[in-house]
N, C-alpha and C positions, 0 to 999 in steps of 0.2 A: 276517426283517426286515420281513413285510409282513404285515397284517391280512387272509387272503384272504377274509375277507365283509365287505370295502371295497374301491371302485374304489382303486389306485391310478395318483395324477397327477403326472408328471414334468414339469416346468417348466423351461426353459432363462430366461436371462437375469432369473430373479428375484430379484435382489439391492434393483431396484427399479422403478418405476415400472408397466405395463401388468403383468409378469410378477410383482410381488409382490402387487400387487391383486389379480390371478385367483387366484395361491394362497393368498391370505387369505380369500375367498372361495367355492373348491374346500374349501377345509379346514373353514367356518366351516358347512357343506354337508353335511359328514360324510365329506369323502376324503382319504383319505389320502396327501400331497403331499409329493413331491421337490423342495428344491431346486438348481440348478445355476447358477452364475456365476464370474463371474473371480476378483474381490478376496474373499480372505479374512472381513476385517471387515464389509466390506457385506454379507455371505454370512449372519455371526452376529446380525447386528442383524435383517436380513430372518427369521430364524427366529423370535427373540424377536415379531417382529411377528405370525407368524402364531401362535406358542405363547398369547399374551395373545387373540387372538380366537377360537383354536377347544379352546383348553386342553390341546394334545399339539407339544409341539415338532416339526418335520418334519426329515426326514433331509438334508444338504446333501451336496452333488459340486463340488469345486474343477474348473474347465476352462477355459480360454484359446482361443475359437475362430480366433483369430492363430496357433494351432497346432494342426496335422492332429495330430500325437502325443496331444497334450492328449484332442482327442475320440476317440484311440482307446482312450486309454487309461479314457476314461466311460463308453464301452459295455464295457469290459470290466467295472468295477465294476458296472456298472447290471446285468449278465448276471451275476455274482456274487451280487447281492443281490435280484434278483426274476425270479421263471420267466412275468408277466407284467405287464407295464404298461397300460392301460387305458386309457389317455389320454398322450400323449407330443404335449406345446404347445412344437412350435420356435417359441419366442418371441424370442431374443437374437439383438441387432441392433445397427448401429452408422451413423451417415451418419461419413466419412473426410475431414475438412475440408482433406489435402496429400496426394499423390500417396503412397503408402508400399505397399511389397513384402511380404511374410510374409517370413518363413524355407525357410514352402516352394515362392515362388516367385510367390505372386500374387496382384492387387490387393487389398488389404484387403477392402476393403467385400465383392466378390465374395465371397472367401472363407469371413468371420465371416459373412456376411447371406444364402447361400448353400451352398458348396460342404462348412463344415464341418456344419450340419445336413442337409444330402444323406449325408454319410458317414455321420452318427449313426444317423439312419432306417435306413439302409442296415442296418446294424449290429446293429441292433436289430429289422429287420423280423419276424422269427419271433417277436417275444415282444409287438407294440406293435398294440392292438386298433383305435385313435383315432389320427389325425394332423390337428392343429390348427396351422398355419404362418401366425403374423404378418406379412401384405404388406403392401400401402398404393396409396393414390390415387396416389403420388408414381411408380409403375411407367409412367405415361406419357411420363416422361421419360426411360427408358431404351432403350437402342437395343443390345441386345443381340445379339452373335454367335456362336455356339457355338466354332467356328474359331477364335475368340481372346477366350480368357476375359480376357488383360489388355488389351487395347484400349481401356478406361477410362484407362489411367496414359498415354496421350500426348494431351495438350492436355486433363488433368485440370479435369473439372469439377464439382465434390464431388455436386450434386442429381444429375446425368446417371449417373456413379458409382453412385450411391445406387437411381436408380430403375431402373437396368439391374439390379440385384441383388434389389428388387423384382420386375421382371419374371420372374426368374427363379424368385423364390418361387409364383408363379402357373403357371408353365410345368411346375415339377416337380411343386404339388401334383395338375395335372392327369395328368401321365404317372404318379406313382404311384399313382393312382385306376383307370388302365389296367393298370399291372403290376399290383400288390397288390387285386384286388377281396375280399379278405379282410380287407381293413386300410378303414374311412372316414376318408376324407382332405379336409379341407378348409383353406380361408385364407381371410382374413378384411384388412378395412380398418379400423384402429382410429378414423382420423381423425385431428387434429393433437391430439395428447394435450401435456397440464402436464408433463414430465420432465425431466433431467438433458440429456438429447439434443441435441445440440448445443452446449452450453453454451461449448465450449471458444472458438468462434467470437462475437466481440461482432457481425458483422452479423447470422449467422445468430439470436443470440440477441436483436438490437432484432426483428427481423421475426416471431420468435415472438410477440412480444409485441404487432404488428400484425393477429393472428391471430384468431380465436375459438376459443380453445382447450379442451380437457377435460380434465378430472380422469382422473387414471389410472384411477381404479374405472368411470368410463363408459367410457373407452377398452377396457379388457377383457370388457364386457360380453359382445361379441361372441363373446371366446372363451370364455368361462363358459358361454353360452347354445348355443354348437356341442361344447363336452365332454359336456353334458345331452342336448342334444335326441334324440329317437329315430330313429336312423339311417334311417328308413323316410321319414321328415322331411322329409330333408337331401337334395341334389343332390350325386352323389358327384363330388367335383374340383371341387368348385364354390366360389366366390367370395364371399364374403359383407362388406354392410355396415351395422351398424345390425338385427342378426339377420335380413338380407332377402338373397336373393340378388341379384347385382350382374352386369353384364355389362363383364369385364376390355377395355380395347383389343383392339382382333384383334392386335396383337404378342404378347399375352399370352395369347391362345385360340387361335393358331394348333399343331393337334396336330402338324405333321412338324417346326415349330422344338424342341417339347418333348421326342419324341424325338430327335430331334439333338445337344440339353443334356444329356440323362440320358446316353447315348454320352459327350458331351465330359469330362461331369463326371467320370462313374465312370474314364474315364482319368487325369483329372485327381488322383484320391484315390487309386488305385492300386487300383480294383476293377473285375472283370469285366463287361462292358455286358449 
């Protein structure tokens, strides 16, 4: 299933916005792109989009990051169908506008924007050369504890929710730059990109429009520009925004919080620390 004298690029959350731009883009480039998201129909329409710009339809992966199953059951396919990934951009993400539980037990946001691409990686480590994780400026508002991943669901407050699972993304891509120095790992800050995101919320969605916002194709820039660039480059665990590296809060650069997460986590998904 794979072109092996083409990188191939797996992409979470590209059904639209940041995540379908980079693979329309990656594709448009000459790579050979996965795509993975929830909904069916947006799944087909996002392929179409990238078939019309690079003239090869891309492979898609149905998954639900609201469920741990869901992702395991994607690295199984993904481990089925290619003995290397090249590029592996945890991009899918979600802010959680009411307090809501998984099935397996915990906060949304944490888990979709978090714990379910920690298991992916995880999962996938032996075979994934690049790790590219969408974070955000918004990680200052989170106040993350390893000790209690749901901590968010009491006195829920959707940004603080959202940017603790941020945090998060910043904390792991730095510990797996420590574990994994075979894998370059990086995240990146898109900026307040044009999306669907949010949408469900009329506040949240007047104050977008308060905003200076980006087109998704600038918003991905950054991860276009950290799947290319030459790892000699790059700052490994490192931050980036605007293709520049950025310096995260110290909640988010602090290395004994990060391993403390990677421990919480990988209990958390039911894998060895």
């Amino acid at each position: 299933m794979r072109d092996t004298d083409r990188r191939l690029v797996v992409v979470t959350g590209a059904s639209a916005g940041i995540g379908l731009a980079a693979a329309v883009e990656l594709a448009r480039r000459g790579d050979q792109v996965v795509l993975v998201g929830r909904d069916p129909s947006r799944l087909r329409t996002a392929a179409d989009e990238v078939r019309e710009s690079s003239g090869e339809r891309p492979a898609v992966f149905r998954a639900d990051f609201a469920v741990l199953d869901d992702v395991r059951q994607l690295a199984e396919q993904l481990r089925a169908a290619y003995d290397r990934i090249d590029v592996l951009a945890n991009n899918a993400g979600a802010i959680v506008l009411a307090p809501v539980t998984t099935v397996d037990g915990f906060e949304l946001s944490v888990q979709a924007n978090h714990l379910a691409p920690f298991l992916l990686t995880n999962l996938l480590a032996d075979r994934v050369r690049r790790m590219v994780v969408t974070a955000s400026g918004a990680h200052r508002s989170g106040v993350l504890d390893p000790d209690d991943l749901n901590a968010p669901l009491r006195r829920y407050r959707p940004l603080t929710a959202y940017g603790t699972s941020k945090q998060a993304n910043i904390l792991f891509t730095a510990e797996a730059a420590r574990r994994w120095p075979q894998i370059g790992s990086y995240c990146f800050h898109p900026g307040v990109v044009r999306t669907r995101f949010g949408n469900e919320s009329r506040l949240v969605a007047v104050g977008m429009r308060l905003l200076p916002l980006r087109s998704p194709g600038k918003g991905a820039q950054t991860l276009v520009w950290l799947a290319n660039q030459d790892r000699s480059r790059l700052r490994d665990g490192g931050y980036y925004f605007d293709c520049r590296p950025r310096r995260p809060l110290r909640k988010a650069a602090d290395p004994q919080l990060a391993a403390r997460l990677w421990t919480a986590s990988a209990a958390a998904v039911g894998l060895p620390a």
